[in-house]
C-alpha positions in Angstrom: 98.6 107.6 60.7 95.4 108.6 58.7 97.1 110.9 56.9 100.1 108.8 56.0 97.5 106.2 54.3 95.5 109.2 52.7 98.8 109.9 51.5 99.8 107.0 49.8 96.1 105.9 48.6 96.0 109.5 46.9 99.9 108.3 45.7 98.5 105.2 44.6 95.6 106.8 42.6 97.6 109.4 40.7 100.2 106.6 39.6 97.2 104.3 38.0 96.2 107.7 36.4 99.8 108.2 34.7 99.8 104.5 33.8 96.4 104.2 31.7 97.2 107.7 30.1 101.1 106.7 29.0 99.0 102.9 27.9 95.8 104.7 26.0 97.7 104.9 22.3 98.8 101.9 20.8 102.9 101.2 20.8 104.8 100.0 18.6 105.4 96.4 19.4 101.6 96.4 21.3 99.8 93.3 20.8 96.4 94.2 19.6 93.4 93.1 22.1 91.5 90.3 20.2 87.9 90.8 20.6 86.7 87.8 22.3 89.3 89.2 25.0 87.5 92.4 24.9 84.0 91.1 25.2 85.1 89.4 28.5 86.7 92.5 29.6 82.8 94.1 29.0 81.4 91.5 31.1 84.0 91.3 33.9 83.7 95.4 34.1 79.9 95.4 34.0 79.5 92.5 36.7 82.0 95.0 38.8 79.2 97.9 38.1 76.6 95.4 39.6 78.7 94.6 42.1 79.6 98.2 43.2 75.7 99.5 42.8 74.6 96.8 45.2 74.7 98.9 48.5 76.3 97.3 51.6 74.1 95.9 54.4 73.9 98.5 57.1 74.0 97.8 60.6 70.6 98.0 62.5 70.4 101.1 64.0 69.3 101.0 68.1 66.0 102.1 69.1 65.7 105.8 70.7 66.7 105.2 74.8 67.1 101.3 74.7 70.8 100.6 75.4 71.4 101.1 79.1 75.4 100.8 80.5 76.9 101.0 83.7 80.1 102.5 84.5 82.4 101.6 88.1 85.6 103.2 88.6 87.9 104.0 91.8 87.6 107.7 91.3 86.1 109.4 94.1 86.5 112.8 92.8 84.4 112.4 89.3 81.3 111.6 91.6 80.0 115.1 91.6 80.9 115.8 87.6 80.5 113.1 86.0 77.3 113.5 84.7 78.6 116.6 82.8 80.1 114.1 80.2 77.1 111.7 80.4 74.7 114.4 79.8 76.9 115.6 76.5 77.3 111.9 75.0 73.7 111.5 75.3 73.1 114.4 73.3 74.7 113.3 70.6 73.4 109.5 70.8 69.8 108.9 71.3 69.7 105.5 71.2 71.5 105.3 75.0 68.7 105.2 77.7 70.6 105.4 81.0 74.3 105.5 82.2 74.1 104.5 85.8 78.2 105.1 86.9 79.5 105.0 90.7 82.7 106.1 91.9 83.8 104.0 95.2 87.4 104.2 97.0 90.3 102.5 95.6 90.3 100.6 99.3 87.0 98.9 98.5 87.3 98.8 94.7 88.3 95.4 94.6 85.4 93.5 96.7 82.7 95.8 95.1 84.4 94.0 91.6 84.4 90.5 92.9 80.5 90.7 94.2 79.6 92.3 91.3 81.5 89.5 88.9 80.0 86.8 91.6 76.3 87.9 90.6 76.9 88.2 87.2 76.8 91.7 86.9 80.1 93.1 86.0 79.8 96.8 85.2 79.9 97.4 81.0 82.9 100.0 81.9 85.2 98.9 84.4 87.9 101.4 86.0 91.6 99.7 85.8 95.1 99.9 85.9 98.6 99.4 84.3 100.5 96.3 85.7 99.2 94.4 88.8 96.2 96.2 91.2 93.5 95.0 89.1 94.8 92.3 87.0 92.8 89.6 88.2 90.0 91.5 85.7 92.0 91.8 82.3 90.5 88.6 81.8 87.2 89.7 81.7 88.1 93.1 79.1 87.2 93.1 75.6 89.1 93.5 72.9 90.2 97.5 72.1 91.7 97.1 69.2 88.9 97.5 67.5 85.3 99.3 67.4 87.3 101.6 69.7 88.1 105.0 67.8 90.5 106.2 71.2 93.0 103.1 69.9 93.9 105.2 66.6 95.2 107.8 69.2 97.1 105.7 71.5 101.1 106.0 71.4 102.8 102.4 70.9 104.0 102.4 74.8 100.2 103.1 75.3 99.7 99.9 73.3 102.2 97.6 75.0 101.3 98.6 78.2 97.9 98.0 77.6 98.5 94.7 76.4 97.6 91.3 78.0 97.4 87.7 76.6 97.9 89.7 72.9 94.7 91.7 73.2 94.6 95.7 74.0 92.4 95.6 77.0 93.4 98.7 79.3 93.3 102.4 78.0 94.5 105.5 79.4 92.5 108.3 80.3 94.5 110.8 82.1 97.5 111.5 84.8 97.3 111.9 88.2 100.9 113.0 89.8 101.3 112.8 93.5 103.6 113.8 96.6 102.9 117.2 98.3 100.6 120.0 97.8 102.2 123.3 99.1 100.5 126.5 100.2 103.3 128.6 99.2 101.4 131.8 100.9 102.0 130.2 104.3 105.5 129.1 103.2 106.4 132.8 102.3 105.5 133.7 106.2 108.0 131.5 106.8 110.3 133.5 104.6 110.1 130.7 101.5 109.5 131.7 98.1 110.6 128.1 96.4 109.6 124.5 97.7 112.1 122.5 99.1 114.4 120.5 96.8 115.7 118.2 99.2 115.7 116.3 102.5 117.8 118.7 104.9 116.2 121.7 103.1 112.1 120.1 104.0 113.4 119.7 107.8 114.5 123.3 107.7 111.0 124.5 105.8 109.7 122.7 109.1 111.9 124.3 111.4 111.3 127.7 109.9 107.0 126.8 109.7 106.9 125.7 113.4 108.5 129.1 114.5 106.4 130.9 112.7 103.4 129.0 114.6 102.8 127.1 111.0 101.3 123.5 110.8 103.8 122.1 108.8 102.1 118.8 107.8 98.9 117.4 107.0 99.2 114.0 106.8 96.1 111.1 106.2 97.7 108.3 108.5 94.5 106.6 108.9 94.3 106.1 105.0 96.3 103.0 105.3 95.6 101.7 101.5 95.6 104.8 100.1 98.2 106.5 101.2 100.6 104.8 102.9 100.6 101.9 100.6 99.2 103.9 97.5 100.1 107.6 97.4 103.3 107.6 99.4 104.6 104.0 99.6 106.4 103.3 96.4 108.2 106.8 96.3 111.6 105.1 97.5 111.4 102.9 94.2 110.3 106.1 91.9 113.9 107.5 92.3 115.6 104.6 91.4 117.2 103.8 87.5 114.4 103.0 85.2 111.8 103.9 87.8 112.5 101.1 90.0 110.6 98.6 87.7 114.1 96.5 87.4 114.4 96.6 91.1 110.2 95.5 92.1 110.7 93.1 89.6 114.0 91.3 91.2 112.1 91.3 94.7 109.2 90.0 93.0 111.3 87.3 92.0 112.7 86.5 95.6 116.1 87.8 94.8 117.8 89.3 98.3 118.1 93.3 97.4 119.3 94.0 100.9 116.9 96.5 102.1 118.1 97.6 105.0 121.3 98.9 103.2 119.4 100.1 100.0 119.9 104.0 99.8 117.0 104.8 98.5 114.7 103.1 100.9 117.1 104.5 103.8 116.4 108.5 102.2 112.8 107.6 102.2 113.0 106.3 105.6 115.0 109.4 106.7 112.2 111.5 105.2 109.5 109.6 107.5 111.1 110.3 110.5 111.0 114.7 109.4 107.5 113.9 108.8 106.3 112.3 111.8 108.7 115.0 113.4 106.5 117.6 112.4 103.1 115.4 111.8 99.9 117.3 112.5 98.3 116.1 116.2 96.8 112.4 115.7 98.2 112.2 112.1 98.0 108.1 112.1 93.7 108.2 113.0 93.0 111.3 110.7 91.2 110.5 107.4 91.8 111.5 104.3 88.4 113.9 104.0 89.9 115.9 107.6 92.9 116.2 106.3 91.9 117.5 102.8 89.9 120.2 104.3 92.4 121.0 106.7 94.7 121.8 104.0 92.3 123.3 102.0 91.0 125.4 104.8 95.0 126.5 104.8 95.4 125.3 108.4 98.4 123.1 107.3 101.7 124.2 105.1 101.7 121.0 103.1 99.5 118.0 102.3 101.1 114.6 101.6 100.1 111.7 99.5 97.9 113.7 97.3 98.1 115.5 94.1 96.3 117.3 90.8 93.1 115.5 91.1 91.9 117.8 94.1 91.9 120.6 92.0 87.5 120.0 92.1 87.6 119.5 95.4 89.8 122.7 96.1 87.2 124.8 94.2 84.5 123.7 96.2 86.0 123.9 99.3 87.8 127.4 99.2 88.8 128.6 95.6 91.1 131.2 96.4 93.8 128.3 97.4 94.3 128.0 93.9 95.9 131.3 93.8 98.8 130.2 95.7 99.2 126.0 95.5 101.8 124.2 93.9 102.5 120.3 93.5 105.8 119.2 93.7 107.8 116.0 94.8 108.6 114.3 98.3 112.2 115.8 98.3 114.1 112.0 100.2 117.4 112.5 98.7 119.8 115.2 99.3 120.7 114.8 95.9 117.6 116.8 94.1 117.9 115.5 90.8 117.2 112.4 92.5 113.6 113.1 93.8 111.0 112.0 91.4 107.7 112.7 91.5 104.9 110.2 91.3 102.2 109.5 88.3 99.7 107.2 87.8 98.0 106.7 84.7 93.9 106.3 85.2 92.7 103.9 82.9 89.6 101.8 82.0 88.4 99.2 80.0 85.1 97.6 78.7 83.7 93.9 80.3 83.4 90.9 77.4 80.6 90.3 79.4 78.5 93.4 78.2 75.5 93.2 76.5 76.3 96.4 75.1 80.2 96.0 74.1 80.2 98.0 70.8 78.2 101.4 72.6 80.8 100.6 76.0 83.3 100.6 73.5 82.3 103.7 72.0 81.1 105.4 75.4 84.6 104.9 76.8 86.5 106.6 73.6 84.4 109.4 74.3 85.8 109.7 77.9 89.0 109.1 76.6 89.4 111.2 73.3 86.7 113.6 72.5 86.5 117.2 72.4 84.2 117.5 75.5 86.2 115.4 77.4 89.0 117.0 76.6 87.5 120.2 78.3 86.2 118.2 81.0 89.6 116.5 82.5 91.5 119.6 81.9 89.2 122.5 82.6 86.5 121.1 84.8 88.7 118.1 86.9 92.2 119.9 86.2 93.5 116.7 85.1 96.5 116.4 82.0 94.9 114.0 79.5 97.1 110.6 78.2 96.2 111.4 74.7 99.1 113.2 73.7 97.1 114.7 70.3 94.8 116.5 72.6 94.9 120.0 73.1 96.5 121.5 76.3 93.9 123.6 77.4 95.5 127.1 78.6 93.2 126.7 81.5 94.7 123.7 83.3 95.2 124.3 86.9 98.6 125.0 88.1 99.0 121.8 90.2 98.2 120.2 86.9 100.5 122.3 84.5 103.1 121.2 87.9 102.6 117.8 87.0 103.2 117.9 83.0 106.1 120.2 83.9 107.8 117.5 85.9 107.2 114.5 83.5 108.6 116.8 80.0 112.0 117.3 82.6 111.9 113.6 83.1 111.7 114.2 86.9 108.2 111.8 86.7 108.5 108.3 87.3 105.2 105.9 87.1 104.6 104.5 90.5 105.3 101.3 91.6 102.4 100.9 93.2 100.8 100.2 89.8 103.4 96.8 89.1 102.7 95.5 93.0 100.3 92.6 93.4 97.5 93.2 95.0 97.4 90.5 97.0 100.3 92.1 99.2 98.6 95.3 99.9 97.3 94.1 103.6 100.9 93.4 105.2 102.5 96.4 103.3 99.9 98.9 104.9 100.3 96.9 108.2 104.3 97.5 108.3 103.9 100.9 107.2 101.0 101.8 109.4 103.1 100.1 112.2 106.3 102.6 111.3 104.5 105.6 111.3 103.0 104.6 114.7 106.5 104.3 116.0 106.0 100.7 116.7 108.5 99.1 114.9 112.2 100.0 114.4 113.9 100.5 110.7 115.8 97.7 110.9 112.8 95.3 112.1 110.8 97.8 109.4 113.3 96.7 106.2 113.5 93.2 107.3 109.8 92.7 107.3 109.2 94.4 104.0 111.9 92.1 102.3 110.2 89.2 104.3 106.7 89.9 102.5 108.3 89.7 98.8 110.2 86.9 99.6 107.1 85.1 100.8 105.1 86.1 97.4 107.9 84.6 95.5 107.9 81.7 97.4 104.5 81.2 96.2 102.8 81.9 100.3 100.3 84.2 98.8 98.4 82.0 96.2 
């Protein structure tokens, strides 16, 4: 866009040019200027002079170390890296003191929020989503629109998407794509080379680990929020037309979408029962930390629920994984072209509240959109930036490059999760956290999941 309006100033300019030279010599038929015309032509053109000699008031510049912000966001794996990017925007910004940012889980994301708002304490840069998990706080975002260089940059979907009540309040920061992690070094023991594309083929990869004495799964059970209703939960409605928005959006609504005869849901369903199948020992009271390193450790074939943000956590844990790690999707259908994988768009935004809204403002576009940022979530974080301008750096991590692979064949779909009111999280983990347990049957399983939209559209969850 900058270079579209250069374009048609500089346009602009050479036409006034061609106009006063064509006008400098009298034409035939050219009413001569009468002089009292002329003299206040003088005056008009020397008050301009004035005018444009008169400097502009500048903005007072902020004392060396006095503007102090605070940064909260549900991303666990920045924690240890972080300050890379802090230490780099201070550099180049004297006036900011201290940048005091904590990273807590997505599960307790939301209380740490409300205490923080209740006490009048709101961090100035507040971690967020598209759609409904955090929407309850759009009310509380400035403004992006402007004083926010990272806006320029933004794609028009970007814009919509980030729009609320008519004012640009979310911005994206990077992907995260999600379903499982495969050591494909263990696989090809089993005599794989590829991933499995679909259901029947992932019950034979587990077949074909177990006889090799292969842990097939790693799963997080225990991670109720996380994973089952997070990560893994809204795969079903990922393979559907449009993503499954239509279809989230009818149940939101109340409308009866016959769940237990969906085919979707039933091919996710189908793929729950392989995975329990072959679920590690004690898969539904193992965290998410034990099973990471389990995987990472290579004690499991394939790690579910997580995705190209443990690319930091890999490297710290045992690099050489990286050798021979891929990211690919839950394979539910039989019909591969059907299987989706899943992304979620990190995003932030800055609190009205601030006392500092103009440096938040400019803090976060530096996250977003500069150069060392752009190193940062690519090299150091192994995460595909949302600013499509940006540089692909020909060091992102394989699980990473999976992930951008898999949204340019439009075989990404943005999860559901991100377009599911919060406020229904606790009975969707219960349900799900019940199936996995064996507790509940499919049919009681489907009926109780429809029962759960129903009651939100019937208003029970205000």
């Amino acid at each position: 866009m900058k270079k579209r309006v250069s374009s048609l100033m500089l346009a602009a300019m050479f036409t006034a040019m061609s106009v006063t030279a064509c006008s400098g010599g009298k034409e035939a038929g050219t009413t001569p200027v009468t002089t009292a015309a002329a003299e206040k032509a003088a005056e008009e053109t020397k008050s301009e002079q004035q005018t444009a000699e008169t400097p502009a008031p500048t903005e007072e510049k902020a004392a060396d170390g006095s503007v102090d912000l605070t940064v909260t966001m549900p991303l666990g794996q920045w924690t240890d890296n972080f300050d890379i990017l802090i230490e780099a925007y201070k550099a180049e910004h004297p006036e900011i003191g201290t940048i005091e940012a904590t990273f807590p889980s997505t599960s307790d994301y939301n209380d740490l929020l409300k205490a923080a708002a209740a006490a009048g304490e709101l961090p100035d840069i507040i971690g967020t989503n598209y759609g409904e998990p955090f929407k309850e706080w759009n009310n509380y975002m400035a403004d992006l629109s402007t004083d926010f260089p990272a806006y320029e940059l933004f794609t028009e979907d970007q814009k919509t998407l980030g729009t609320v009540n008519g004012k640009v309040v979310v911005a994206p920061i990077y992907l995260e794509g999600t379903g499982i992690l495969y050591n494909m070094a263990l696989l090809e023991k089993a005599g794989w080379k590829e991933v499995p594309k679909t259901r029947d083929e992932l019950k034979k990869l587990c077949e074909d680990l177990t006889a090799a004495g292969i842990q097939p799964f790693m799963h997080q059970w225990a991670e109720t929020n996380l994973n089952l209703f997070n990560w893994v939960g809204p795969t079903w409605l990922g393979n559907k037309e449009n993503g499954g928005l239509d279809f989230i959006q009818k149940m939101l609504a109340g409308e009866d979408m016959d769940l237990a005869n969906d085919p979707e849901m039933n091919e996710f369903l189908d793929y729950y029962d392989i995975a329990i199948q072959y679920a590690q020992p004690n898969a539904t009271a193992t965290d998410k930390w034990t099973a990471r390193n389990a995987f990472f450790l290579e004690e499991a074939a394939m790690l579910t629920g997580e995705g190209s943000w443990e690319y930091p956590n890999i490297m710290n844990v045992n690099p050489d994984l990286m050798n021979h790690i891929k990211q690919d999707v839950i394979p539910c259908s039989n019909d591969a072209d059907k299987n989706h994988l899943q992304i979620q768009t990190m995003c932030a935004g800055v609190s009205s509240q601030s006392k500092n809204v103009k440096a938040a403002k400019d803090f976060l576009s530096y996250i977003i959109s500069s150069e060392a940022a752009r190193v940062w979530h690519q090299e150091t974080m192994g995460s595909p930036t949302s600013i499509v301008s940006l540089e692909i750096s020909d060091k992102l991590p394989c699980i990473a490059v999976d992930v951008l692979d898999h949204v340019a064949a439009g075989k990404a779909s943005e999860s559901m999760w991100e377009f599911t009111p919060a406020v229904l999280a606790t009975d969707l983990e219960e349900i799900w956290s019940r199936y996995v347990n064996q507790q509940i049957s499919r049919e009681d399983f489907t009926a109780r999941y429809a029962e759960i939209f129903k009651d939100y559209a019937a208003g029970k969850y205000n």
